[in-house]
C-alpha positions as CSV (number, residue, x, y, z in Angstrom):
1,X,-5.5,3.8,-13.1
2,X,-5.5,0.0,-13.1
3,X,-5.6,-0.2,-16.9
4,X,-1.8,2.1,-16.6
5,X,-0.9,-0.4,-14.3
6,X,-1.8,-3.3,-16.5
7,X,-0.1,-1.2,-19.4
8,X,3.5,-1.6,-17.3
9,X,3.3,1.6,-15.5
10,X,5.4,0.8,-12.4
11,X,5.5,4.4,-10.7
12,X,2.5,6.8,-10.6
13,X,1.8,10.0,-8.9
14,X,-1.8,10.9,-7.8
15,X,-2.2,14.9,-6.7
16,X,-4.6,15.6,-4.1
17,X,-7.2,18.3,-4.7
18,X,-5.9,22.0,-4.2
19,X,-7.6,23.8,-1.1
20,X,-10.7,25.1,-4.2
21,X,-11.8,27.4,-1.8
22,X,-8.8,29.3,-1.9
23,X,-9.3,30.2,-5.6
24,X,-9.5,33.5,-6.7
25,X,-12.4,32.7,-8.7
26,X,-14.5,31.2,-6.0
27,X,-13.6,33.7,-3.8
28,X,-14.6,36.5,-5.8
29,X,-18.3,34.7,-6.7
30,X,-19.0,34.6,-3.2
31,X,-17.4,37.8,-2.2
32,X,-19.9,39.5,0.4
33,X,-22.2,36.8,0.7
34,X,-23.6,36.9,4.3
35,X,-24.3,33.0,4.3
36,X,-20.0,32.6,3.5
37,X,-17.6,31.4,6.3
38,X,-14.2,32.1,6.0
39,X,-11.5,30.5,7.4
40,X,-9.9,32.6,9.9
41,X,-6.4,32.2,9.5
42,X,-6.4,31.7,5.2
43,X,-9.5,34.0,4.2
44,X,-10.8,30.8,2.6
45,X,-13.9,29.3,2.0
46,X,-14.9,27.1,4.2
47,X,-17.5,24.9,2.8
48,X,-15.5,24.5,-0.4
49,X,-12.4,23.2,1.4
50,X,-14.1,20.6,3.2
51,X,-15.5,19.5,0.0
52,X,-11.8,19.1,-1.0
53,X,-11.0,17.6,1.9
54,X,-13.5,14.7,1.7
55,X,-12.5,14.6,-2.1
56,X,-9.1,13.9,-0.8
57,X,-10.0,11.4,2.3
58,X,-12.1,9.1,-0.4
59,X,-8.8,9.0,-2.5
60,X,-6.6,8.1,-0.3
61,X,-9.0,5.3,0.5
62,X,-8.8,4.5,-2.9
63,X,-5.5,4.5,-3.5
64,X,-4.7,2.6,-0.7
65,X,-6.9,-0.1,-2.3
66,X,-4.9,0.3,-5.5
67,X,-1.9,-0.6,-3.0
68,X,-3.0,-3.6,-1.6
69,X,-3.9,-4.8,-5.0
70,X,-0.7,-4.2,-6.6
71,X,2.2,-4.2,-4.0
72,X,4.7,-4.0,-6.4
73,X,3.8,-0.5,-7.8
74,X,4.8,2.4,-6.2
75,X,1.4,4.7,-6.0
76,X,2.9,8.2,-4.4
77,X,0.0,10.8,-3.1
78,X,1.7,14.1,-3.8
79,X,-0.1,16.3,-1.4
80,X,-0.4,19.7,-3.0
81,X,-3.1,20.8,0.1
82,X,-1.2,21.0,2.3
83,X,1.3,23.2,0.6
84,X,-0.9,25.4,-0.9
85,X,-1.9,26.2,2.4
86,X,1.0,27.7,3.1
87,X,1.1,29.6,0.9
């Protein structure tokens, strides 16, 4: 990311990590495994998410860094999680 920034790049948008255990994929592969939990509101995989969600904690750490280091770019954390969740 620094070498865009070195580059010129004067806006950039970072997504955070979809809710993965929410995947249709992973949620079939572990379809009926007895050592699963599912969320009880989503139907979603537990363990997986929080995996996401750490993902998503260390980059906002990270980016936050990338702020302080160059205050004059805007660094925006679109925050697809969340939304997903939704839906």
């Amino acid at each position: 990311m620094q070498d865009l920034i070195d580059l010129g790049v004067q806006t950039l948008v970072v997504p955070r990590n979809l809710p993965i255990g929410c995947l249709p994929t992973y949620l079939t592969l572990y379809h009926g495994s007895a050592k699963v939990e599912l969320e009880n509101t989503t139907g979603c995989l537990v363990h997986l998410n929080k995996i996401a969600e750490y993902h998503n904690e260390l980059l906002q750490m990270a980016l936050n860094q990338i702020r302080e280091l160059n205050p004059d770019v805007n660094v925006i954390y679109a925050n697809y999680y969340n939304v997903a969740m939704q839906f």
